[in-house]
C-alpha positions as CSV (number, residue, x, y, z in Angstrom):
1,X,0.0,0.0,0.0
2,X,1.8,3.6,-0.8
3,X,2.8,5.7,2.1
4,X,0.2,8.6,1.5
5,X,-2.8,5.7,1.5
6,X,-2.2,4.5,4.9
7,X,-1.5,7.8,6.6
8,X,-3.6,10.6,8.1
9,X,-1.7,13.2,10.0
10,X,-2.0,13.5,13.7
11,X,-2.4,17.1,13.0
12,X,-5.1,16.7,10.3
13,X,-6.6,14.3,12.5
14,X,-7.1,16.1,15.8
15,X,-8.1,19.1,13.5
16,X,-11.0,17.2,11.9
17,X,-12.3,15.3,15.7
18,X,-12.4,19.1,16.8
19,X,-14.9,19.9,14.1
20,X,-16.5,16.9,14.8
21,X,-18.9,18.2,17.8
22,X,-20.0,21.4,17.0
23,X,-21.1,19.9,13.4
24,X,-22.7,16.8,14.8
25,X,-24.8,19.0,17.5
26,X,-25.7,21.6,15.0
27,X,-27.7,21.6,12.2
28,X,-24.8,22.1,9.3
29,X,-23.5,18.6,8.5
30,X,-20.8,16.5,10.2
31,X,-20.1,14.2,7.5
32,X,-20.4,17.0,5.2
33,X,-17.4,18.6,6.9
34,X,-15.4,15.8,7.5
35,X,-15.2,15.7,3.7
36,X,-15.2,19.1,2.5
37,X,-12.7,20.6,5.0
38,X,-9.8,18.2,3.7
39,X,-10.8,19.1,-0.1
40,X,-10.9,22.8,1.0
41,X,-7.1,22.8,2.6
42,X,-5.6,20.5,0.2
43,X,-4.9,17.7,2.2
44,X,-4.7,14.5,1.0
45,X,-7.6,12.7,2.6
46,X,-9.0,11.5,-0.1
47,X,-6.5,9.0,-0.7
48,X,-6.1,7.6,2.4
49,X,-6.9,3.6,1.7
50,X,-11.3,3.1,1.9
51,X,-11.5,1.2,4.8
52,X,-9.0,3.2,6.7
53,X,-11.0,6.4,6.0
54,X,-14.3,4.8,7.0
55,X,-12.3,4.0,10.1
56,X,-11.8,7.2,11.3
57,X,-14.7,8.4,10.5
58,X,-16.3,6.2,12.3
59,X,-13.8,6.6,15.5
60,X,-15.0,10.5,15.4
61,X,-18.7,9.7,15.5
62,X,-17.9,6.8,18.1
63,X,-16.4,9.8,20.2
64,X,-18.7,12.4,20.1
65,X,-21.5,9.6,20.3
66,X,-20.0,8.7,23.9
67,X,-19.8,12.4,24.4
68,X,-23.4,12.5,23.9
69,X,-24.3,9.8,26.1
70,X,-22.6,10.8,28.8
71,X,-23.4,14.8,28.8
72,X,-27.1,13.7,28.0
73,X,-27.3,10.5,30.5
74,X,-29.8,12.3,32.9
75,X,-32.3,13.3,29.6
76,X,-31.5,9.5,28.8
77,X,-33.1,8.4,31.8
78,X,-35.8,11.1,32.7
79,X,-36.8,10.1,29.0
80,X,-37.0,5.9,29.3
81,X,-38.5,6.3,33.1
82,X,-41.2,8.1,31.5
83,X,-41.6,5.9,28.4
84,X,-45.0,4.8,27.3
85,X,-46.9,3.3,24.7
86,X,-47.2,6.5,22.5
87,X,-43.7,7.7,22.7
88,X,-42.0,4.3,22.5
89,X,-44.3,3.8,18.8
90,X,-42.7,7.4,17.7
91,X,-39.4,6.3,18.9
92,X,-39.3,2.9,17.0
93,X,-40.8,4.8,13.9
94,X,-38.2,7.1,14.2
95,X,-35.3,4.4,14.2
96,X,-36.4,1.8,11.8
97,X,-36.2,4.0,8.7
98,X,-32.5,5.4,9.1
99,X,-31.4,1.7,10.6
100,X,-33.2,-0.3,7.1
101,X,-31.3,2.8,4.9
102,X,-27.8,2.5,6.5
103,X,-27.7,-1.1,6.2
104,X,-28.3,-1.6,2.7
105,X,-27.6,1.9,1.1
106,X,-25.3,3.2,3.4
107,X,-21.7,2.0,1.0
108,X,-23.5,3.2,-2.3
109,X,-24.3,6.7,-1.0
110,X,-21.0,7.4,-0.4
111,X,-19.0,6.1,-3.5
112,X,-22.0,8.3,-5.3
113,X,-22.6,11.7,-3.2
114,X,-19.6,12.5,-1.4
115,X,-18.1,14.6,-3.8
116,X,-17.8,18.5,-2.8
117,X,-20.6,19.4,-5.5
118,X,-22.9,16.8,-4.0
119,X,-22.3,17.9,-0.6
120,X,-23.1,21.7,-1.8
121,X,-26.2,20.6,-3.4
122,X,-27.1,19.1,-0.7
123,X,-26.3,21.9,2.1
124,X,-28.3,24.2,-0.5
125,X,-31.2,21.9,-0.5
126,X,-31.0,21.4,3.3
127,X,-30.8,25.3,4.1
128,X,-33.8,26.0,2.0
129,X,-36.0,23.1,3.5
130,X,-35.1,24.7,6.7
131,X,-36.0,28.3,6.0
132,X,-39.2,26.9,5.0
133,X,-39.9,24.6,7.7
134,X,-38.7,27.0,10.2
135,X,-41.1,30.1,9.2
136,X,-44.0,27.8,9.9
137,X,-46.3,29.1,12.8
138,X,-46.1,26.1,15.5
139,X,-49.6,24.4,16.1
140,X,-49.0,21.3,17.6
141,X,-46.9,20.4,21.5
142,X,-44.7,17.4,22.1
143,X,-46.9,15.5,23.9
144,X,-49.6,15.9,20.3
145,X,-46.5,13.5,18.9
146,X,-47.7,10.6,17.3
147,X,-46.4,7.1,14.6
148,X,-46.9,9.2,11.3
149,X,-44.4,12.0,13.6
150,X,-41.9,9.4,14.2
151,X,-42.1,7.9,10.6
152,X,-40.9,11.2,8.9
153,X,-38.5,11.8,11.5
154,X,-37.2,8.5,10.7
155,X,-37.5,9.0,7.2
156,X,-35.6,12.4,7.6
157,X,-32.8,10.6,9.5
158,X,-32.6,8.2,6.4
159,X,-31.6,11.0,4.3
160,X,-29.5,12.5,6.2
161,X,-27.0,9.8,5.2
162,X,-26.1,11.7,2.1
163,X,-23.2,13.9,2.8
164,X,-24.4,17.7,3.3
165,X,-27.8,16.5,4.8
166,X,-27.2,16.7,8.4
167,X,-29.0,14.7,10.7
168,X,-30.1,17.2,12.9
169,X,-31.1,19.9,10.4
170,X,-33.4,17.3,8.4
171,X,-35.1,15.7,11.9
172,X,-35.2,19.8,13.0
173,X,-37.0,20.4,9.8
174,X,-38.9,18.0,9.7
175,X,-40.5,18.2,13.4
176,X,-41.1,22.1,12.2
177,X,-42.4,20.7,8.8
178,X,-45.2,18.4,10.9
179,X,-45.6,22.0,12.9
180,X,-44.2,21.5,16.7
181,X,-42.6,24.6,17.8
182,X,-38.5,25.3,18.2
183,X,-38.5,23.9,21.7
184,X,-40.8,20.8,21.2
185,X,-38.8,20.4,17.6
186,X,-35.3,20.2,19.0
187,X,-36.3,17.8,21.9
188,X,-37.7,15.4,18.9
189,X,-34.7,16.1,17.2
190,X,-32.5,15.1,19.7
191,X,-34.9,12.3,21.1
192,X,-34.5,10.4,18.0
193,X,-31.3,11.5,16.8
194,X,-29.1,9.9,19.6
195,X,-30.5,6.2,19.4
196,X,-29.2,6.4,16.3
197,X,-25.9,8.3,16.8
198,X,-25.0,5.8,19.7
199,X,-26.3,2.9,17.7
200,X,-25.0,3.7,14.5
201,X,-21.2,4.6,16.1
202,X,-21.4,1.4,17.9
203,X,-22.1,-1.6,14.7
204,X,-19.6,0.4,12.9
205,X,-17.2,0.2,15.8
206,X,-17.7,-3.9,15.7
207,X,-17.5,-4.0,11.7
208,X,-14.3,-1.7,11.5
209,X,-12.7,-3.8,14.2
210,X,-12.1,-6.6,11.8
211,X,-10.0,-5.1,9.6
212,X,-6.3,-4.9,10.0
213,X,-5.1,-1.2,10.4
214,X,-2.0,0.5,8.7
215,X,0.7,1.0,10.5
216,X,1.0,4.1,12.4
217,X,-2.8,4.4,11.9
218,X,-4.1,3.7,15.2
219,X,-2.4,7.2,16.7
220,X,-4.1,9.0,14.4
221,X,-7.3,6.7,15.0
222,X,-7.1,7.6,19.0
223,X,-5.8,11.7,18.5
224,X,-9.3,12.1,16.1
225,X,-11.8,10.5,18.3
226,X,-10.1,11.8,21.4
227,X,-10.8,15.5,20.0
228,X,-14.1,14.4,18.6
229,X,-15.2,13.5,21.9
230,X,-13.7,16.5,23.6
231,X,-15.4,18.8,21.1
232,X,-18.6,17.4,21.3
233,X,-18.8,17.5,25.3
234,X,-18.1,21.2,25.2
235,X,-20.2,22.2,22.3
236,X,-23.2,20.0,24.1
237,X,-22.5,21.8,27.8
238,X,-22.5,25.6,25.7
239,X,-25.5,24.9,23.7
240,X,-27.2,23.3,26.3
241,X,-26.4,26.3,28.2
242,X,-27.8,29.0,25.9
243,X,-31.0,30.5,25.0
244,X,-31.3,28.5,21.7
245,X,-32.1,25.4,23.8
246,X,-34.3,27.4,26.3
247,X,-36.5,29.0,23.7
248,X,-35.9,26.7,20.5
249,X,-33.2,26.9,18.0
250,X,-33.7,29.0,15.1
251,X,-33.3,27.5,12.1
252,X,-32.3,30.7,9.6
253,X,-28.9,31.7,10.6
254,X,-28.0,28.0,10.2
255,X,-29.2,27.5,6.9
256,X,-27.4,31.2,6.0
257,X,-24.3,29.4,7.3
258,X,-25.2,26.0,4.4
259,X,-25.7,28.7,1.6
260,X,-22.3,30.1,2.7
261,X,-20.1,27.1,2.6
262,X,-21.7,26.1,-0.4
263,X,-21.1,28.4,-2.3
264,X,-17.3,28.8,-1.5
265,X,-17.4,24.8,-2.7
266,X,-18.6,25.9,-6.0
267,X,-16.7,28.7,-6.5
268,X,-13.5,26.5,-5.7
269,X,-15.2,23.7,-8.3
270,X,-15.7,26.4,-11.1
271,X,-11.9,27.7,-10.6
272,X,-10.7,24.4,-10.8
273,X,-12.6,24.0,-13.9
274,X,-11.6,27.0,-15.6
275,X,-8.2,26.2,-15.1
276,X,-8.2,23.2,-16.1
277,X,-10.2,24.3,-19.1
């Protein structure tokens, strides 16, 4: 295997687990991120061996998913001691979608829309889906939650598999779509987002640990989801902290923020073309 196909910078590494928790938490794309922020710098991600990438992506969500678990572990349990009927249906609707997607589209979305112009495309889509969404009136409280709730927010969880989706901007959006207000909308976001995070982080933990690492890969393995899971603990206590959680998160400056990044990707895509035209 050549050199530059089995090695990821420490440096690169600890860079990309730092980005790892404020993208997870808010609504802008992790994996859209993790991809774009090599492509944007130059570094040479992209030819880092498959299986060693998918790695280390999975040891970043892996760490911020145990960041989650642990910041969140009193919600955790407030939530399952008060578990019933109705909320456990909205909670299994809510996992069955993105768990069926990820196990038997998961590979092919990724050889197919991880490029930077599909991950613009898909932060453009997203921001303007959450405009939308997010100037609806709310009408309806979390405890009004029902089945058809938890299907689309399990169907939005599904989608947000394709790089640029984000996980929590599509279940955010799609709680707003179904009008629940900010608050109620970013408890259901979070509600059935973090089954799936922990879940998710966890089978992919078990597959990547059959494969035989490069050598030299496992400190960069360690230095990403060590700073993955120190970013998302902080970035969990501030926003848990600020108004945004208190009152509902807006949805607008987010998507301003998608629009943003996206079009720096395209403007870096069409350079590239010109010259190369």
């Amino acid at each position: 295997m050549p050199p530059d196909r089995a090695r990821l910078p420490l440096r690169h590494a600890i860079a990309l687990g730092l980005a790892q928790g404020p993208t997870e938490l808010l609504p802008v794309s992790s994996s859209g991120h993790t991809a774009l922020i090599p492509w944007l710098f130059g570094w040479r991600y992209e030819t880092l061996e498959p299986e060693w990438r998918k790695a280390f992506e999975v040891a970043l969500h892996a760490g911020g998913g145990l960041a989650l678990a642990i910041e969140m572990r009193q919600e955790l349990s407030k939530a399952i001691a008060e578990l019933d009927r109705r909320r456990g249906v909205v909670i299994a609707l809510s996992l069955a979608p993105p768990a069926l997607a990820g196990l038997l589209l998961h590979s092919g979305i990724e050889r197919r829309m991880g490029g930077p112009r599909s991950i613009a495309a898909a932060l453009l889509a997203g921001a303007a889906a959450m405009a939308l969404a997010d100037a609806r009136p709310p009408q309806r409280r979390l405890e009004q939650a029902g089945p058809a709730d938890g299907l689309v927010l399990g169907l939005a969880q599904a989608l947000a598999l394709i790089p640029g989706v984000s996980r929590s901007g599509a279940t955010l959006t799609a709680a707003r779509a179904r009008g629940f207000g900010r608050r109620d909308a970013q408890t259901l976001s979070t509600q059935s987002a973090l089954p799936v995070i922990v879940g998710a982080s966890a089978v992919e933990t078990l597959r990547t640990a059959r494969h035989d690492l490069p050598a030299g890969a496992r400190a960069s393995l360690a230095g990403g989801a060590a700073a993955a899971f120190l970013s998302t603990l902080l970035s969990a206590r501030l926003l848990r902290g600020g108004r945004a959680v208190r009152e509902g998160r807006a949805l607008l400056p987010y998507a301003l923020y998608r629009c943003a990044l996206a079009s720096v990707v395209l403007r870096r895509l069409r350079s590239a073309h010109n010259r190369g035209g």
